[in-house]
Structures are given as structure tokens and as C-alpha cells.
LOTILO-306925 format. One record per residue (C-alpha): x, y, z; chain; residue number from 0; residue in one letter. Coordinates in pm, whole numbers. Layout:
<rs>
<<X, Y, Z>, A, NUM, A>,
...
</rs>
This chain:
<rs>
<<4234, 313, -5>, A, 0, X>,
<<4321, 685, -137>, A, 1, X>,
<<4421, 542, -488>, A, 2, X>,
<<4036, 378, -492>, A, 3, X>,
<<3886, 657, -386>, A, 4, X>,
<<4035, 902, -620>, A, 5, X>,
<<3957, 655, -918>, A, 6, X>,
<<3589, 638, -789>, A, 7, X>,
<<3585, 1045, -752>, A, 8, X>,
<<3704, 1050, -1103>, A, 9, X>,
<<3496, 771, -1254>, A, 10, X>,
<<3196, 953, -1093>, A, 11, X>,
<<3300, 1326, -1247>, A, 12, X>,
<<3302, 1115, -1560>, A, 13, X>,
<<2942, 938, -1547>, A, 14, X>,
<<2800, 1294, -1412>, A, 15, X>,
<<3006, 1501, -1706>, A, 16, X>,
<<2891, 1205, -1989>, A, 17, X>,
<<2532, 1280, -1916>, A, 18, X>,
<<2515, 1647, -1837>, A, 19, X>,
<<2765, 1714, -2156>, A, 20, X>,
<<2989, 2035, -2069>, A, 21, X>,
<<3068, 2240, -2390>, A, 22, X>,
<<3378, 2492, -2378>, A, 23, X>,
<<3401, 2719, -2736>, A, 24, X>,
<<3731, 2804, -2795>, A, 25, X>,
<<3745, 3181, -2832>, A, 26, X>,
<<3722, 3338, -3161>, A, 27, X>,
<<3950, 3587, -3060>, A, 28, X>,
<<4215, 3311, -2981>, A, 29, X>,
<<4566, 3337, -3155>, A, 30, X>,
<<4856, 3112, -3136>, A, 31, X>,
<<5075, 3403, -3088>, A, 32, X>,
<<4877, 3551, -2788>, A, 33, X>,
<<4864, 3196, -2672>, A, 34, X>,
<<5292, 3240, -2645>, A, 35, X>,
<<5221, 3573, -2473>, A, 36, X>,
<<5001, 3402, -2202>, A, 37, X>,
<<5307, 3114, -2206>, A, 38, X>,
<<5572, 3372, -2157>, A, 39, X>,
<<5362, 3569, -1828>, A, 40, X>,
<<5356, 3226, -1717>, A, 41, X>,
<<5761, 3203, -1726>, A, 42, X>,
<<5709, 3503, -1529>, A, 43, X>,
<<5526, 3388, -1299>, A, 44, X>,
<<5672, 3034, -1230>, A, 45, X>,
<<6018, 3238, -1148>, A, 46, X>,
<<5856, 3425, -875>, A, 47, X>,
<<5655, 3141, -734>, A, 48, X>,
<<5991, 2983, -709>, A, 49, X>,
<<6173, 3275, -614>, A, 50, X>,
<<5938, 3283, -294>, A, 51, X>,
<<5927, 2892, -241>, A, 52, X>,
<<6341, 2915, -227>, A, 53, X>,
<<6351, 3182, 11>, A, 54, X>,
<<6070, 3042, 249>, A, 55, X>,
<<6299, 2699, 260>, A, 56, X>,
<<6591, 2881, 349>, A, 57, X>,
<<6438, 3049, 617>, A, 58, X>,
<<6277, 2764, 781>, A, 59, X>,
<<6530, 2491, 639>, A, 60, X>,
<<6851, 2567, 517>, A, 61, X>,
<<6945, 2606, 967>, A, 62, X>,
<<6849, 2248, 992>, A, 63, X>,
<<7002, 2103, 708>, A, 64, X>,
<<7362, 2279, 794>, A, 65, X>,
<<7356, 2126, 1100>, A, 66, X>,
<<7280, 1817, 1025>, A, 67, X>,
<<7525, 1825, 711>, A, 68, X>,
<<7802, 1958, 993>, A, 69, X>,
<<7710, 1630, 1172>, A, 70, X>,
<<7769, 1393, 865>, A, 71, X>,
<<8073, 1542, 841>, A, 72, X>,
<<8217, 1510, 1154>, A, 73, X>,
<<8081, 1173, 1200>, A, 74, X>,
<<8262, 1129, 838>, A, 75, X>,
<<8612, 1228, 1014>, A, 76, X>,
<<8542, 1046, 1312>, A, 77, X>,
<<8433, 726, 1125>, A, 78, X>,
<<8304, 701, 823>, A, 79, X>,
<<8207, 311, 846>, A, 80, X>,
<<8005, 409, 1178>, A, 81, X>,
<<7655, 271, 1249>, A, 82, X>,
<<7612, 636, 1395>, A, 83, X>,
<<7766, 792, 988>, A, 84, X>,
<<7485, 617, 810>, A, 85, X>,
<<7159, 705, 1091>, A, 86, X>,
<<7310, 1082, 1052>, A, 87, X>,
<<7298, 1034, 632>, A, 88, X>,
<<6958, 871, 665>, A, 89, X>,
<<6864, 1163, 883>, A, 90, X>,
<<6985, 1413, 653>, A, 91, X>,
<<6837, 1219, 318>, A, 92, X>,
<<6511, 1229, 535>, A, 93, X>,
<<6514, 1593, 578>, A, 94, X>,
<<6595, 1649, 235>, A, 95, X>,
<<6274, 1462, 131>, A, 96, X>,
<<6083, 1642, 353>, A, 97, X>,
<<6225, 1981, 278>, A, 98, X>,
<<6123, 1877, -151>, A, 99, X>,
<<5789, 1801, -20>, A, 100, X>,
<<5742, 2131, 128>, A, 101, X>,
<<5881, 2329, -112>, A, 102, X>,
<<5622, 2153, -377>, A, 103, X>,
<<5317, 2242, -144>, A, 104, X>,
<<5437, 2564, -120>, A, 105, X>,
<<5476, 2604, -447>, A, 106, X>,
<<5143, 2472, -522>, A, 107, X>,
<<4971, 2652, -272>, A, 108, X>,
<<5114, 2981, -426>, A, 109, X>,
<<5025, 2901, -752>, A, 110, X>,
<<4622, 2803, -695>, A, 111, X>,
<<4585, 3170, -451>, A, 112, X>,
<<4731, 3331, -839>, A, 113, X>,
<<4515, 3174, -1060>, A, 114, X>,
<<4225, 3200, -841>, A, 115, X>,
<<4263, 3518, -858>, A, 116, X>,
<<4227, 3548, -1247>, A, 117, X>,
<<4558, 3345, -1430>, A, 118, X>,
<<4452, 3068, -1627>, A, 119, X>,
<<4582, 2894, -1952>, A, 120, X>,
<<4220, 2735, -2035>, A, 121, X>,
<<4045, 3030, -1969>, A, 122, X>,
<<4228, 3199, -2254>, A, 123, X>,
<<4189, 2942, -2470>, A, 124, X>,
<<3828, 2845, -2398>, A, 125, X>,
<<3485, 3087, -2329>, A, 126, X>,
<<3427, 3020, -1960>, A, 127, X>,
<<3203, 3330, -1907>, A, 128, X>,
<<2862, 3067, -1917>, A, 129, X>,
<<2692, 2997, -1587>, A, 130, X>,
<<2739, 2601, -1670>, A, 131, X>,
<<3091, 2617, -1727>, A, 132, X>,
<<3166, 2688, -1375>, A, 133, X>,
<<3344, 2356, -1308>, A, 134, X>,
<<3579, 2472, -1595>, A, 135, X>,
<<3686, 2750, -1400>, A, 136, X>,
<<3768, 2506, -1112>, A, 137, X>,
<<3974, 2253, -1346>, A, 138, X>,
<<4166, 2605, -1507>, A, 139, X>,
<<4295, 2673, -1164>, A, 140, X>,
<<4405, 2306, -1068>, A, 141, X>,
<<4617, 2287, -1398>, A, 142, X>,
<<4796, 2608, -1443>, A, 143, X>,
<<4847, 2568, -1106>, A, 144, X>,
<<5008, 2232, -1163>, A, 145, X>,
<<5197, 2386, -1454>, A, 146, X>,
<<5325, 2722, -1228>, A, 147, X>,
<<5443, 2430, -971>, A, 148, X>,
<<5574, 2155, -1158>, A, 149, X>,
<<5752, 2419, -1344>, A, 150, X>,
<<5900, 2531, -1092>, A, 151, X>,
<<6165, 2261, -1058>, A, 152, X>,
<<6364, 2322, -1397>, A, 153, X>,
<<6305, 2720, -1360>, A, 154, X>,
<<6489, 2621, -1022>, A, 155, X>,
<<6785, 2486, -1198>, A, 156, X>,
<<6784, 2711, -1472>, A, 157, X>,
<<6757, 3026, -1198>, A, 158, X>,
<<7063, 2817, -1010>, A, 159, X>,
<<7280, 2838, -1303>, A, 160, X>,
<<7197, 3193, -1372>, A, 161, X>,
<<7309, 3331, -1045>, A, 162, X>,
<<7633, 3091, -1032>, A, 163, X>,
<<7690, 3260, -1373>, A, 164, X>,
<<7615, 3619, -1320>, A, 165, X>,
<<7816, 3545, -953>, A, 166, X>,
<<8125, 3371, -1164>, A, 167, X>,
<<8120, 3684, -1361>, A, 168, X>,
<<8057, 3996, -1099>, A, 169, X>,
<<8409, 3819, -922>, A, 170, X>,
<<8597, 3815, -1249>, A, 171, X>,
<<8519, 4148, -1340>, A, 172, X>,
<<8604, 4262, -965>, A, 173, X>,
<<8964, 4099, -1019>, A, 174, X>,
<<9029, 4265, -1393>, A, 175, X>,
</rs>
């Protein structure tokens, strides 16, 4: 039922939008290279947004998750071929799916309360300043929002392997 009404929401924005046809300028001031500055502030931000997502799931998660990883792993010494070994793994594979799911709303929910306050990738690119381009506004927030979020996944990796390396290095300096 949500997959039909989310096609009918769009096919509607798209009968309303073909008659009452929305133009968006681009800017004449727009550069590619100031288009790679707005890029880069968006690096920026994506780090913090996930900076602040990874801190909020290891305050409310990372408890949980350690005891239920203790728990597989006791069960795993007990008996690994154990009805009980598996419900534990499917517990734990649970919580980890819930714990992604969070961490993307959280995310998300981060990212829309920045650009509604003023970031926006369209809104550099495009004039928006036009009483009838209001809905632009709306659709600026909902992507770069998306893009701040969704991003937020490899900057997670790519912030893991940064700390494992600057942490790899600070102990081989200490033992020099």
C-alpha cells in the first residue's frame, strides 16, 4: 500500500508541476569552481553529521550490543551448534539492523534541521529567491539532505580508517 501511495503522491506532483510549469534560472554568478567549494563544505559537513550520529549510537547502543556479543560468545564456548548459539546471533544480527536504521534517521534528521537552516546544493546552483519557486526550496532540503546522510556511510569508513591510522601511529611513535 505505501509503495502505491508514494507513486500516486509522485504521479500527482507531476500532473500539478506539468501544468503549472516551475522555472529555476541557474545563477549567472554560478562557477564550476565555487560549485567544488560548496562540494568541499559539504565534506565538512557530512563528517560532523557522522561524527554526532557515531557518538549518539555509542551512547545508546554500543552497552547493548557488548552484551549481547559477550552472550554469543559464551554460548560459542559452551556450544557452538546450540539452538540457543544461533537465537543469540539472530538476536545480535537483529540489533545490528536496528542500530543501522537508527543511525540513518539520525543522520537524516541532522542533516534536513542544517539545510533548513540555509545549506543547499540546488540553491547555489539555481535562483530560488521567486515567490513560485518555493517548492524548490522544499526539494533543496530533501536532497542535500539525502546527500549529507547517504554520505555519511563511506565518510564513516573513511573516518574509521583514519583514526585506526593516526591510533597505529601515536603507539609506534610512543614505543620509538
Amino acid at each position: 500500500f505505501g509503495k502505491m501511495l508514494a507513486l500516486g503522491i509522485m504521479l500527482g506532483f507531476i500532473i500539478v508541476f506539468s501544468v503549472h510549469h516551475q522555472h529555476a534560472p541557474i545563477k549567472p554568478e554560478f562557477s564550476v569552481s565555487g560549485f567544488f567549494g560548496i562540494l568541499c563544505g559539504l565534506i565538512i559537513i557530512v563528517l560532523l553529521v557522522e561524527r554526532v550520529t557515531e557518538l549518539v549510537i555509542l551512547i545508546f547502543r554500543q552497552p547493548a550490543k557488548e552484551k549481547l556479543k559477550q552472550s554469543l560468545a559464551k554460548t560459542a564456548k559452551q556450544n557452538p551448534d546450540s539452538m540457543q548459539y544461533f537465537e543469540v546471533l539472530d538476536e545480535l544480527t537483529e540489533f545490528q539492523a536496528g542500530t543501522k536504521s537508527i543511525a540513518l534517521m539520525t543522520g537524516f534528521t541532522l542533516a534536513v534541521v542544517i539545510c533548513g537552516a540555509g545549506v543547499g546544493v540546488l540553491e547555489s546552483i539555481l535562483d530560488t529567491r521567486h515567490a513560485e519557486q518555493i517548492i524548490l526550496r522544499g526539494v533543496d532540503i530533501i536532497l542535500t539532505a539525502g546527500l549529507i546522510a547517504g554520505g555519511s556511510d563511506s565518510m564513516h569508513q573513511m573516518v574509521r580508517a583514519l583514526e585506526t591510522f593516526f591510533g597505529e601511529s601515536i603507539k609506534l611513535m610512543k614505543k620509538s
